[in-house]
C-alpha positions as CSV (number, residue, x, y, z in Angstrom):
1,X,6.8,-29.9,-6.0
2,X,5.5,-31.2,-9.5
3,X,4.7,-34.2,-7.9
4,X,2.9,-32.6,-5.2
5,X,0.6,-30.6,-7.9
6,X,-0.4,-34.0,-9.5
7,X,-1.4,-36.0,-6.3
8,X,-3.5,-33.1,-5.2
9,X,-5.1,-32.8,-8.5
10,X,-5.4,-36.1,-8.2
11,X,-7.3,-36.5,-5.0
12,X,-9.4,-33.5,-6.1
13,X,-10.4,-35.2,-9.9
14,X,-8.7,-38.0,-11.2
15,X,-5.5,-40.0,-11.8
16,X,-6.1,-39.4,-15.2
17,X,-6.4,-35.7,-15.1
18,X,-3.6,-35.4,-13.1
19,X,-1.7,-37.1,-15.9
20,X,-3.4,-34.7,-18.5
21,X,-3.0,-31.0,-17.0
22,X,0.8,-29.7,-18.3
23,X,2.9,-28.5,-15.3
24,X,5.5,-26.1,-16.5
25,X,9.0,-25.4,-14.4
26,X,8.7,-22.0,-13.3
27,X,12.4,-21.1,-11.2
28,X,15.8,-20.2,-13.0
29,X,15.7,-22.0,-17.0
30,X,19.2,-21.5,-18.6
31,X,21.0,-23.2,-21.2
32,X,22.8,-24.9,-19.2
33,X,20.1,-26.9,-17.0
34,X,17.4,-26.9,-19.8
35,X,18.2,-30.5,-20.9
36,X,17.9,-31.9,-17.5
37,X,14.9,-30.5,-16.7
38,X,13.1,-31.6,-19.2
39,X,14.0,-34.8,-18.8
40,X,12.3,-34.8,-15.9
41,X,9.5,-36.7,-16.1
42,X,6.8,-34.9,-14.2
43,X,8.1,-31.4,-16.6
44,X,6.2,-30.4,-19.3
45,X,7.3,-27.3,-20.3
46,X,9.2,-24.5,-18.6
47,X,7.8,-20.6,-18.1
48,X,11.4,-19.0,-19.5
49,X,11.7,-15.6,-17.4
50,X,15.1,-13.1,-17.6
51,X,17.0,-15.6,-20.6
52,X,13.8,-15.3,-23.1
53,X,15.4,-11.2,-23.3
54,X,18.7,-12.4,-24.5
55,X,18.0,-13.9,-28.2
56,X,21.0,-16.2,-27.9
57,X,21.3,-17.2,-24.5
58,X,16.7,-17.9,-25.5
59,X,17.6,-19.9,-28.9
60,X,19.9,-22.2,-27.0
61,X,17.1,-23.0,-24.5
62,X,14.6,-23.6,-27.3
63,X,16.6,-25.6,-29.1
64,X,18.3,-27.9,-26.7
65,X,18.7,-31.0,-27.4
């Protein structure tokens, strides 16, 4: 779906500012499939729902590594 954002912004703008504009993962972030989706290439960022209310379960996302 990422990819899908950047070729339409694409073919509405530019390569380049599909390239620029951050796309953030918006389904189900938990610790445990943080790292692997931001290694994703096309993910930016990720829009942390029900696990940013739970301090520890939030710290582990934020500070995966």
């Amino acid at each position: 779906m990422i990819g899908e954002i950047r070729r339409t912004l694409a073919s509405l703008y530019t390569d380049e500012t599909a390239a620029a504009v951050r796309v953030q993962y918006g389904g189900s972030v938990k610790p445990g499939n943080i790292r692997e989706l931001m290694a994703h290439p096309q993910i930016d960022g990720a829009l942390v729902g029900g696990a940013s209310l739970d301090p520890e379960e939030f710290a582990l996302i934020v500070t995966y590594r």
